[in-house]
GUGUVEX-71609 format. One line per 5 residues: for each residue x, y, z of N, C-alpha, C. Coordinates in steps of 0.05 Angstrom, whole numbers. Example, Ala and Ser with C-alpha at 12.3 -4.5 7.8 and 13.67 -1.06 7.14 Angstrom:
2
264:-114:156:246:-90:156:264:-66:156; 257:-45:142:273:-21:143:258:1:157
! end
This chain:
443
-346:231:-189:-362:245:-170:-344:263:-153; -357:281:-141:-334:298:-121:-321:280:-106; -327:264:-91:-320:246:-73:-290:228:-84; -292:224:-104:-283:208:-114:-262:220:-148; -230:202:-147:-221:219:-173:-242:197:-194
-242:218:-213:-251:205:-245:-236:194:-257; -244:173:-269:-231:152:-294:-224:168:-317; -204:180:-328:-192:181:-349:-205:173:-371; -212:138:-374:-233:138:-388:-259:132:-386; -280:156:-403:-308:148:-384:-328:137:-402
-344:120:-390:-370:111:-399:-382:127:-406; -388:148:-403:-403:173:-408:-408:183:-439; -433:167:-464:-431:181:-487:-439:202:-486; -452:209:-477:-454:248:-478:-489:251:-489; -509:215:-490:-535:224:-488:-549:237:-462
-572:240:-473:-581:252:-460:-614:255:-460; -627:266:-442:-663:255:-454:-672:270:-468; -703:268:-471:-712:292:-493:-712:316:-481; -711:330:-449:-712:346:-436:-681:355:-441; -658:345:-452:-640:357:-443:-614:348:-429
-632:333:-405:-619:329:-377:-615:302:-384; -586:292:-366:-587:263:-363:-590:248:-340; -615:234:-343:-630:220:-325:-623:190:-322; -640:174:-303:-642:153:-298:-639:127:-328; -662:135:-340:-669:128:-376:-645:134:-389
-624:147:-394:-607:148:-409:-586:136:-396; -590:124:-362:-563:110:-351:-567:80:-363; -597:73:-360:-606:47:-372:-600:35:-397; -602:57:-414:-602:57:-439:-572:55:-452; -553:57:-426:-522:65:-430:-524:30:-424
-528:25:-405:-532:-4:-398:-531:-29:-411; -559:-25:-432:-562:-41:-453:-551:-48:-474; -541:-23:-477:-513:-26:-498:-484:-35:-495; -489:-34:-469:-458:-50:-459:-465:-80:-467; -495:-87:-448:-499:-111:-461:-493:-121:-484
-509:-105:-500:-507:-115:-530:-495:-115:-547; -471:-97:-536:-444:-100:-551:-423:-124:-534; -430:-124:-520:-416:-149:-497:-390:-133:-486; -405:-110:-479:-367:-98:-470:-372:-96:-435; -352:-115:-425:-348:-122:-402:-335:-93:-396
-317:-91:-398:-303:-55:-388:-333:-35:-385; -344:-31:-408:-368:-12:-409:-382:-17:-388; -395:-37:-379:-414:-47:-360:-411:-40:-338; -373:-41:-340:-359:-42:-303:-355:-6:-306; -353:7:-314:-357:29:-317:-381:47:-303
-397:24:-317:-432:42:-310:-437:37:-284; -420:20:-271:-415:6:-245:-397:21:-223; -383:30:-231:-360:58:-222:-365:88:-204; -365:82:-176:-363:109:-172:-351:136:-181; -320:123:-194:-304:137:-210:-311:147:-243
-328:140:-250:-333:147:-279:-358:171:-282; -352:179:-298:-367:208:-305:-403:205:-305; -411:189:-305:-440:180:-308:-445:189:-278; -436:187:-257:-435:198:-232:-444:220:-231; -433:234:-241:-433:264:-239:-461:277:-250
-461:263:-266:-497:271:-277:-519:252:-268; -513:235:-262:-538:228:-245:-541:240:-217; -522:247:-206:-524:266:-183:-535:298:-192; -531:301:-216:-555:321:-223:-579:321:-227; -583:294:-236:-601:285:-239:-627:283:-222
-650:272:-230:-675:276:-210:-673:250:-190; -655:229:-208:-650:210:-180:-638:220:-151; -625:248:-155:-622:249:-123:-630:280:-123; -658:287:-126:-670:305:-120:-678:303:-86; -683:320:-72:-696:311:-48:-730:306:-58
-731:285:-29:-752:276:-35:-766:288:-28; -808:282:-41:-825:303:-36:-848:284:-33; -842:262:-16:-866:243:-8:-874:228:-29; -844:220:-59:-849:199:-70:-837:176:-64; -836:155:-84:-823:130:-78:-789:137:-65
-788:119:-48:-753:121:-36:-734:114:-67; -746:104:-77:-728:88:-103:-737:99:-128; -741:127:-132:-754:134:-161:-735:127:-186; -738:99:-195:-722:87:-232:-747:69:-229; -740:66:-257:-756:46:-262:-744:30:-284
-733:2:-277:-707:-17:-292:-730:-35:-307; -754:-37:-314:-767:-53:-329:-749:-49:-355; -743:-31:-363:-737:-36:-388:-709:-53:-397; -703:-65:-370:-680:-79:-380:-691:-107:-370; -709:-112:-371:-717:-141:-367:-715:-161:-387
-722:-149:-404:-715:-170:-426:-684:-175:-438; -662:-162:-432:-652:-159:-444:-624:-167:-418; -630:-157:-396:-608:-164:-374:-622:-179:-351; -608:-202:-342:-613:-219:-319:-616:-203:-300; -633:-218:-269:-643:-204:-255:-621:-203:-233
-599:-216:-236:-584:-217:-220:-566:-183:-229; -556:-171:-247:-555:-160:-265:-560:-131:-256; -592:-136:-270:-605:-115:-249:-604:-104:-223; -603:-125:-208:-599:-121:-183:-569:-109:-171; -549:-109:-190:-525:-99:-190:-529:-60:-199
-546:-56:-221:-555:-32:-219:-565:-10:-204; -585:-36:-198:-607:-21:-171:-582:-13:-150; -573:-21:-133:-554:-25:-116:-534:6:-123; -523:0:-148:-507:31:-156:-526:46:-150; -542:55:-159:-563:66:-168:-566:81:-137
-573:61:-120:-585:66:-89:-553:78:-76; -526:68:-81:-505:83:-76:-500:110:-82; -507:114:-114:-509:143:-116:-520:158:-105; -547:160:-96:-569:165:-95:-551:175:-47; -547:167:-38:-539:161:-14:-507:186:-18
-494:178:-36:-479:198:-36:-474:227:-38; -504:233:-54:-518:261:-59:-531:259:-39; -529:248:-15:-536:261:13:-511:263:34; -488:252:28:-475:245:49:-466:232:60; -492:215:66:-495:194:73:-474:173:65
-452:172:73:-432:155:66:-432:120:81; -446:116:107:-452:105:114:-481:83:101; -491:90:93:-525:86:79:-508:73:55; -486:90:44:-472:84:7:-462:67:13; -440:62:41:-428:41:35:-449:15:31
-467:17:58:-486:-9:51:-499:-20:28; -502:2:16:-510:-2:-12:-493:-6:-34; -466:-4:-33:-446:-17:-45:-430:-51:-33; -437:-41:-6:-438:-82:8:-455:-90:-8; -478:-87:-7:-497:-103:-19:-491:-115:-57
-479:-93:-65:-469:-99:-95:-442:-116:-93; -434:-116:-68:-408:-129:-73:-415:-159:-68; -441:-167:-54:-448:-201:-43:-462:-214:-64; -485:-184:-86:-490:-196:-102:-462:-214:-130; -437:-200:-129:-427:-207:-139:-407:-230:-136
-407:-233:-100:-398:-257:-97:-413:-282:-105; -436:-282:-102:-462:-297:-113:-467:-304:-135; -458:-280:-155:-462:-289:-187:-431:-302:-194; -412:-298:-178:-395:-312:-192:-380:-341:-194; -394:-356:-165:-393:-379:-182:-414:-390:-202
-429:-385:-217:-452:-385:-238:-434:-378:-254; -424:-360:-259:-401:-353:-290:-378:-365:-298; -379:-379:-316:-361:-396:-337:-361:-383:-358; -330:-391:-363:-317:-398:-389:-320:-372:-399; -327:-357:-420:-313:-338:-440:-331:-315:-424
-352:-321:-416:-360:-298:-392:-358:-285:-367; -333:-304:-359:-313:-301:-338:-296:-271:-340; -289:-277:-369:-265:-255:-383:-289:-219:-384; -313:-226:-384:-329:-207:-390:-338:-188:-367; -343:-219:-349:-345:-200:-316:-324:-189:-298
-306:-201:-304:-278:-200:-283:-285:-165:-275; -277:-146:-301:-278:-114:-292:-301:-110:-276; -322:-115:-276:-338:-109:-255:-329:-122:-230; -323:-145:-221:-315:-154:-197:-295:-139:-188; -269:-129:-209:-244:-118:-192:-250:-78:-183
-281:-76:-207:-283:-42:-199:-305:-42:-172; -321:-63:-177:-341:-60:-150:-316:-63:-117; -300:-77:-121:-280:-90:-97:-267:-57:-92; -260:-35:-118:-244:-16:-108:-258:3:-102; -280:5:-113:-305:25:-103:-312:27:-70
-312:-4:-63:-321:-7:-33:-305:1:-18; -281:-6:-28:-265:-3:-9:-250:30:-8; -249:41:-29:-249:75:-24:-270:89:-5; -300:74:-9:-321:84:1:-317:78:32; -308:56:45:-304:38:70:-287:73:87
-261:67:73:-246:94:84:-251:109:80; -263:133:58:-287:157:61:-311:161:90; -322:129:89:-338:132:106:-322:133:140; -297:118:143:-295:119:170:-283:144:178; -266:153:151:-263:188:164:-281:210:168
-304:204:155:-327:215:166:-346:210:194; -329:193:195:-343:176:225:-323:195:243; -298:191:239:-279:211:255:-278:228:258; -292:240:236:-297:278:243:-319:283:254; -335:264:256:-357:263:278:-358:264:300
-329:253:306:-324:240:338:-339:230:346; -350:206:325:-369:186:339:-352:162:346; -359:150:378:-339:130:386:-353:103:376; -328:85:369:-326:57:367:-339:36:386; -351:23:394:-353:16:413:-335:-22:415
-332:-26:435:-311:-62:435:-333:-81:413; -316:-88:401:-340:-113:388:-353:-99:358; -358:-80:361:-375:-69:336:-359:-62:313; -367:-76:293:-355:-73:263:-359:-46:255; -330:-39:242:-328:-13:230:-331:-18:199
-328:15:190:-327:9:160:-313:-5:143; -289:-5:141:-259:-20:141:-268:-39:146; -276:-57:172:-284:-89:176:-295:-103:158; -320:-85:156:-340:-93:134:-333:-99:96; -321:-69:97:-298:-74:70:-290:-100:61
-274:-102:87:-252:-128:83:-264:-141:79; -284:-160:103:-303:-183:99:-319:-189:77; -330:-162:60:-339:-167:27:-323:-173:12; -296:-155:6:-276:-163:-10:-267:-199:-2; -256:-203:20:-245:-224:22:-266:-246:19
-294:-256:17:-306:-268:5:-314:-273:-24; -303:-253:-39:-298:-252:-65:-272:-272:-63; -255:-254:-61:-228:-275:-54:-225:-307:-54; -237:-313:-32:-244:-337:-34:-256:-359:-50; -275:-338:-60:-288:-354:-86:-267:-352:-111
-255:-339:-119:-242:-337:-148:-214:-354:-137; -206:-354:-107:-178:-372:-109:-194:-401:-97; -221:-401:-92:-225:-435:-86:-235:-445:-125; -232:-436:-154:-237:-443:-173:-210:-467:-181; -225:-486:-192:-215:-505:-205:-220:-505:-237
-198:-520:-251:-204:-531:-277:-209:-514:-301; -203:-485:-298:-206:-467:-308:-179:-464:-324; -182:-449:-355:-157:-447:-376:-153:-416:-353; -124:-411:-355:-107:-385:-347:-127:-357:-368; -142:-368:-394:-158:-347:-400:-178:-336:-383
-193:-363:-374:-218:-356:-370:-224:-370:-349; -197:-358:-326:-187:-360:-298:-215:-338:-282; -218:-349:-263:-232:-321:-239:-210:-311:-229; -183:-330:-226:-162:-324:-203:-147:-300:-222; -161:-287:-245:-140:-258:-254:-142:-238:-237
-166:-250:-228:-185:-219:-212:-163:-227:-182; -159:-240:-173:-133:-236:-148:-119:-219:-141; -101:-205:-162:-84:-185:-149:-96:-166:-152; -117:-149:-159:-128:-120:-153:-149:-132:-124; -149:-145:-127:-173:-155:-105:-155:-159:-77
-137:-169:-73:-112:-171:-58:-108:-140:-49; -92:-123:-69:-88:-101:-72:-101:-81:-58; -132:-91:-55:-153:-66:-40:-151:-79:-14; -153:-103:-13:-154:-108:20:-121:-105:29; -104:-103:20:-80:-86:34:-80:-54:43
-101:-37:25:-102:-20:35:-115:-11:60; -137:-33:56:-150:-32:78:-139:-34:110; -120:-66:108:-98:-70:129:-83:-53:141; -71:-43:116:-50:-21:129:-59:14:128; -89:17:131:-96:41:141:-108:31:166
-113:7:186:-119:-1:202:-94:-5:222; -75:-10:211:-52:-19:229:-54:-44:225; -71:-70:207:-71:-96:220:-62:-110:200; -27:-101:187:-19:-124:163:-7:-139:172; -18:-161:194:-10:-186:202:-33:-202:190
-58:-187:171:-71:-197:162:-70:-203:127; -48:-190:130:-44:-196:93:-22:-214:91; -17:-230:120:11:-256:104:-1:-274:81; -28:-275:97:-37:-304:83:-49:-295:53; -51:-266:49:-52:-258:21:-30:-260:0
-15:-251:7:7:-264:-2:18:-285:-10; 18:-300:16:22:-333:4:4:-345:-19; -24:-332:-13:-37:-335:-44:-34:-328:-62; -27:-307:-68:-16:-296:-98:8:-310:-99; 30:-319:-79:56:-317:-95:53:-353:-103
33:-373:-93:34:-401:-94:16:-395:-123; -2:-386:-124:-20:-381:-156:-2:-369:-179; 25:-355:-168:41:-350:-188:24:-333:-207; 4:-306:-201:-11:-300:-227:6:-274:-235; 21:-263:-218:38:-236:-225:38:-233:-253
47:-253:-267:63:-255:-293:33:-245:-317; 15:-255:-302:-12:-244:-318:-31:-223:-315; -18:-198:-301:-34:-181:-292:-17:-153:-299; -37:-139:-305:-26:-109:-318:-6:-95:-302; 17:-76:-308:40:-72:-289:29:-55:-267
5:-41:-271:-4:-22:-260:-15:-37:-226; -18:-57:-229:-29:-79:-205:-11:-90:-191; 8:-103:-219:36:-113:-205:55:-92:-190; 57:-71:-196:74:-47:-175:56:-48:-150; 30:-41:-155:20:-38:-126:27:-55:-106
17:-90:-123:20:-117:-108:54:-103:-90; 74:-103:-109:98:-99:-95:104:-86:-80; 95:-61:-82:96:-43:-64:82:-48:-37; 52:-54:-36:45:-60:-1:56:-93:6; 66:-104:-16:80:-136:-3:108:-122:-7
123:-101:-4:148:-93:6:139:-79:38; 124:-61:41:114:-55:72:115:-80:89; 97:-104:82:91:-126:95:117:-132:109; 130:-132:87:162:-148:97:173:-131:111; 175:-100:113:191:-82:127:171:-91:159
148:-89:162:139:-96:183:141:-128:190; 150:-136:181:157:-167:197:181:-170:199; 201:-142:193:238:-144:195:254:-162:179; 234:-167:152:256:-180:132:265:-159:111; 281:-150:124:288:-121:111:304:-133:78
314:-154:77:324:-160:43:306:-164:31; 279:-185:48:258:-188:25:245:-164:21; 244:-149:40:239:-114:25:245:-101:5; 268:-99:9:286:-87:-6:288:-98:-44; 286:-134:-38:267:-144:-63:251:-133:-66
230:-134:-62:200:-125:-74:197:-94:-89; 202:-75:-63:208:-48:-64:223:-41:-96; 243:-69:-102:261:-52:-124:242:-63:-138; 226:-89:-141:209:-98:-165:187:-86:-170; 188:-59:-147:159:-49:-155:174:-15:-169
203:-13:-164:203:6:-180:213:7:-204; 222:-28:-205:235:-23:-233:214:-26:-263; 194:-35:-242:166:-37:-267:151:-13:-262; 151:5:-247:136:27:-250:142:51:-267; 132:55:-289:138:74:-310:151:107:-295
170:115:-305:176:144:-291:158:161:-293; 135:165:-304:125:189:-310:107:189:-285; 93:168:-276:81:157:-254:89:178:-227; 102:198:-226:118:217:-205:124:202:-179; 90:211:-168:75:207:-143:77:170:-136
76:159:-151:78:135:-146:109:125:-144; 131:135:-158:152:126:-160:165:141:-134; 166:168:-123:171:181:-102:151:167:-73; 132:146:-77:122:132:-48:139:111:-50; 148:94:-73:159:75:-70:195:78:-62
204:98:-67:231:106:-66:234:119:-40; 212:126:-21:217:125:2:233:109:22; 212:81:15:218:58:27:249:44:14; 249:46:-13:266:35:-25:306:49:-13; 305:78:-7:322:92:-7:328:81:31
323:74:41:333:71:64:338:43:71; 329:33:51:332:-7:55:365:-5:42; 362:13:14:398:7:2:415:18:13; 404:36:33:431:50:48:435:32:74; 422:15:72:426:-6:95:444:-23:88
454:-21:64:463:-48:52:483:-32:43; 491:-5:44:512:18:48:509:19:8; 489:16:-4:474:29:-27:472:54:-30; 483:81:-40:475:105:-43:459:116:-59; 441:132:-65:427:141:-85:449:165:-96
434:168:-117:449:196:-132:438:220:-119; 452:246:-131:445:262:-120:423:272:-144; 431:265:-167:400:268:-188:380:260:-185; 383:231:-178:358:224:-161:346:242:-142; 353:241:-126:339:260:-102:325:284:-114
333:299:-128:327:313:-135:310:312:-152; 309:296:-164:284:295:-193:268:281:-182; 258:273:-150:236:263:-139:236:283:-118; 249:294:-111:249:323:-89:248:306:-61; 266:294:-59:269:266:-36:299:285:-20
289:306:-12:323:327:-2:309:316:25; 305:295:36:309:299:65:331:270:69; 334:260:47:351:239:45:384:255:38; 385:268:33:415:280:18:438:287:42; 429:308:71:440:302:84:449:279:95
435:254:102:432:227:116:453:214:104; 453:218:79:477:200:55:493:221:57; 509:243:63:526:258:62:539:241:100; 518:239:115:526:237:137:532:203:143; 520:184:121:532:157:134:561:151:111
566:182:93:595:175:75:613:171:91; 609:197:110:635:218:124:632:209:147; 616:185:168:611:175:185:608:191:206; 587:215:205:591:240:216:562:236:229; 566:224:254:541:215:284:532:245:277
537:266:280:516:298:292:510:298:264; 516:303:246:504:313:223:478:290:225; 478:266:225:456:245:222:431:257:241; 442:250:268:421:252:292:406:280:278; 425:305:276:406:333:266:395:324:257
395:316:228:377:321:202:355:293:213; 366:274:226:341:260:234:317:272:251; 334:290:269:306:300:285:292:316:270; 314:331:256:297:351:232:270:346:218; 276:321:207:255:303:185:241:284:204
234:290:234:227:262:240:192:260:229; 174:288:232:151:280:227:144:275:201; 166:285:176:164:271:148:166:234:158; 197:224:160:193:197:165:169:179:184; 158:198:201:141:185:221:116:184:199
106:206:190:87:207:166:88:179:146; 107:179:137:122:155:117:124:130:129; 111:127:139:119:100:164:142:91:165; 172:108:161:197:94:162:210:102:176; 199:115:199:224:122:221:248:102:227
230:73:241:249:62:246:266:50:231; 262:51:204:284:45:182:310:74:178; 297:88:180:318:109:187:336:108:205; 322:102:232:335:105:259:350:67:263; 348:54:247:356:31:243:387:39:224
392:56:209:413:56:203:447:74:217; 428:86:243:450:88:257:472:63:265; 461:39:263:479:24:262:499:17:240; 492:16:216:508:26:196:531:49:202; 519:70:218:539:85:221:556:77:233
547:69:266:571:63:281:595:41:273; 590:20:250:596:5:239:626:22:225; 618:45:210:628:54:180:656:71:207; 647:87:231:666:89:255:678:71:269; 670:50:269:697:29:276:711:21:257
700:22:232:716:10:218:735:36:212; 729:53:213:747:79:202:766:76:227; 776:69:251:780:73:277:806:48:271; 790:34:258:809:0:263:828:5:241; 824:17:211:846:23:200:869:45:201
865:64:226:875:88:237:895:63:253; 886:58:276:900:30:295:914:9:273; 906:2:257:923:-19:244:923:-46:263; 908:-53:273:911:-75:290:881:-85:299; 891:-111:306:857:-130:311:848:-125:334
865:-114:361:863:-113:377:853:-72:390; 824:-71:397:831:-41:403:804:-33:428; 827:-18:445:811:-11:470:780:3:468; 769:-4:485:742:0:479:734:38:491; 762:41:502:765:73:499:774:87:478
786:73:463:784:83:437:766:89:424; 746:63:428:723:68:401:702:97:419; 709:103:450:707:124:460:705:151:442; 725:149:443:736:177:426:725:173:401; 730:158:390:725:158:361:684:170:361
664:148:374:642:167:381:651:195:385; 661:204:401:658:228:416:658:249:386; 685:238:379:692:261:344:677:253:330; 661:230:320:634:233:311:610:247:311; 610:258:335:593:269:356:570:260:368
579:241:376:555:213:386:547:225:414; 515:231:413:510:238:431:476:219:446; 490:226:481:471:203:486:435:218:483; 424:202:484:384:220:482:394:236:500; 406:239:526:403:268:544:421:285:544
436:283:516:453:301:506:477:305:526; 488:275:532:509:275:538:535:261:520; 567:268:525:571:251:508:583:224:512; 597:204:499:591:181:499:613:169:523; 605:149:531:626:135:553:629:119:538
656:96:563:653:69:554:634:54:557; 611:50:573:586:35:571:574:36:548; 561:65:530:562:69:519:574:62:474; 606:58:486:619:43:474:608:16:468; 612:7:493:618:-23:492:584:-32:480
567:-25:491:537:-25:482:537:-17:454; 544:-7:438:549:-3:412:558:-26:403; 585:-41:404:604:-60:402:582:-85:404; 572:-86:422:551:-108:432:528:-118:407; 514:-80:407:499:-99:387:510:-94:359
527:-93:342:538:-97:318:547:-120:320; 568:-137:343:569:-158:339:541:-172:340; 515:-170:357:498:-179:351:474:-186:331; 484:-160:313:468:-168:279:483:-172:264; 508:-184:276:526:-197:247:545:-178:230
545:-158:243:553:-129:223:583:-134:233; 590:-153:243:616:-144:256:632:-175:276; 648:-188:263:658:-213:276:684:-207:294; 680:-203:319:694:-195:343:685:-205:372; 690:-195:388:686:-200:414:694:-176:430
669:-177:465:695:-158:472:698:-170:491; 718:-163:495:733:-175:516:732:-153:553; 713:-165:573:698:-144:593:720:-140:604; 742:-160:611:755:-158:630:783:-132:631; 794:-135:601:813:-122:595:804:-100:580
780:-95:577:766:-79:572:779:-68:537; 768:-93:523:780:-95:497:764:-102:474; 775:-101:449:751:-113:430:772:-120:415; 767:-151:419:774:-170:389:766:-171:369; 778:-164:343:760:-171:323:780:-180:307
761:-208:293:777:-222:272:790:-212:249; 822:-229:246:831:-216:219:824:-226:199; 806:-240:196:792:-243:159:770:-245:167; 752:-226:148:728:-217:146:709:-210:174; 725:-187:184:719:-182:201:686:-161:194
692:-153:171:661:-130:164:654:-150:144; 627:-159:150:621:-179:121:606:-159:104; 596:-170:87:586:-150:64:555:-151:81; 551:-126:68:522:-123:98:502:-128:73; 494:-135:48:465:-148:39:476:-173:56
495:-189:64:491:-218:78:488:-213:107; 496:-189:112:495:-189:139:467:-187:146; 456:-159:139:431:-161:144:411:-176:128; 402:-191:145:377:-200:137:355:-203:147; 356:-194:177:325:-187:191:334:-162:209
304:-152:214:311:-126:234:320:-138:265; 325:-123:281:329:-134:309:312:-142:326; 308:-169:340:285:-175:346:271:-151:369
! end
């Protein structure tokens, strides 16, 4: 549909009625044959905002304006005999979504896609065993339908500048609360073979309510998603195309709770299974991924960068080689509304410590000694070109506040010493290897 990208592959045989046009009767008729061939994909298809059947029923007379006939002009008798009424009622429901979207009405569609999403929490504890395997695609396309439609609809609410009011459920809320009742039902199943599991349908189902979270700001709500997928252990059974996603918004999760290694896990497990041709998907994930390994003093190539067009990283790694404070701060302010866009500022602005790290240590092998004045590491900022936010340059407060927190995230086993206005630092293993060092952000 316009609204929406198209499936690649579509349900769409290319009938049509005796007029020509494809109508209501020829969606039905697409219907029955899914039945009767038993093709679960086909069915979830005809089910699909994304699939090409869209497009012509929106030409269709089902969303003609009306002229003082029925609100609901189909007529599904003809699948009575042949499809359950529960079934039906999954049609009607599309049917009434389309029909809402050839007005706009994105608000009206979503409801009418809630409504397909409860009938399907409903039919599915009733489905066993080898018809589990048949429905699953409709449960995991109705779950991604809603939830595209949820965020369609609330940016349309925004361009309205219609206000929220305290208390009142938004589109997004609603989303969630359908999806995650599905949820519940396929991870409360017992006694089921890993074939003809409900719990396959978990990680795409998972998957949409993360998006939902983190276009809200609220992924303090996807821990406990997580802990479900990773205790069900189903990764291992689900297409790669699900498993990168899974990894990718459970690598965010962890960047927002400051376990920057278990990030940095995930992030790589979601790129090392994501096929290269994938562009767009491998250049979101290498965002996040490219500033977790330079945390851990990891460099990318410079081919890399380039063959994902990631040039706002090339200065940053030129500037934490050469431990060069002004070249960094520039090119950070430069890029800040790319990283602020990217939600990784503060992973960026988190590796100034890295820097100041890579300048003491450059400082301590110049000195040759364990022992060095904290006006030293003065200077050494200053020829960095460490400058303070009001573009002054660095003191010893300054200094020593640097010193402070490196020894405080472990980057650095020393002391300083206030009185003699000094910094101790141990002679064995004084710089530990920073994947051990770091392992959470700063509280």
């Amino acid at each position: 549909m316009a609204f929406f990208k198209r499936n690649r592959a579509s349900s769409f045989g290319g009938s049509s009625s005796a007029n020509g046009q494809y109508d209501v009767a020829d969606y039905t008729s697409q219907v029955l044959q899914a039945f009767e061939n038993e093709d679960g994909t086909y069915f979830s298809n005809l089910l699909s905002l994304t699939d090409e059947h869209g497009d012509y029923l929106l030409e269709s007379s089902l969303c003609q304006p009306e002229d003082g006939g029925s609100p609901e002009p189909w007529d599904l008798s003809v699948l009575e005999d042949s499809v359950s009424s529960e079934f039906i009622g999954l049609v009607a429901s599309h049917l009434r979504c389309v029909r809402y979207i050839a007005r706009y009405d994105l608000s009206s569609a979503l409801s009418a896609q809630e409504e397909l999403s409860k009938l399907v929490a409903i039919m599915l504890p009733k489905i066993q065993n080898e018809d589990v395997i048949w429905f699953l695609p409709t449960v995991t396309t109705v779950a991604r339908d809603l939830s595209s439609l949820a965020l369609k609809a609330d940016q349309q609410q925004q361009n309205r500048i219609t206000m929220t009011h305290e208390g009142q459920t938004t589109s997004i809320d609603r989303a969630f609360n359908s999806i995650q009742q599905i949820v519940r039902t396929c991870a409360a199943e017992k006694g089921a073979t890993d074939e003809t599991s409900k719990k396959r349908a978990l990680v795409p189902l998972v998957n949409q309510l993360f998006r939902l979270c983190f276009r809200t700001g609220r992924a303090n709500l996807c821990k406990p998603l997580v802990r479900t997928i990773e205790n069900l252990r189903m990764l291992d059974r689900c297409p790669a195309s699900q498993v990168v996603t899974y990894y990718y918004f459970a690598g965010k999760l962890a960047v927002v709770e400051g376990d920057y290694v278990l990030a940095e896990q995930r992030f790589t497990l979601a790129y090392l299974r994501c096929p290269a041709y994938f562009h767009t998907n491998m250049k979101a994930i290498l965002r996040f991924l490219l500033p977790l390994r330079l945390r851990m003093d990891v460099r990318p190539s410079s081919t890399l960068l380039r063959q994902y067009n990631l040039y706002q990283y090339a200065d940053l790694v030129q500037a934490l080689q050469r431990a060069d404070i002004a070249l960094f701060q520039q090119k950070q302010n430069a890029y800040e509304k790319d990283f602020i866009r990217w939600s990784i500022y503060y992973l960026i602005d988190n590796l100034r410590l890295i820097m100041f790290r890579h300048v003491f240590r450059k400082l301590c092998k110049v000195l040759n000694h364990h022992i060095v004045a904290v006006q030293d590491m003065t200077v050494a900022l200053r020829v960095a070109g460490y400058k303070t936010p009001v573009e002054e340059e660095a003191s010893d407060a300054d200094a020593e506040c640097v010193m402070v927190n490196l020894i405080g995230e472990d980057l650095l086993k020393a002391y300083v010493s206030w009185q003699l206005k000094k910094i101790v630092v141990a002679k064995v293993g004084a710089f530990p290897t920073l994947k051990k060092a770091l392992k959470t952000a700063p509280e």
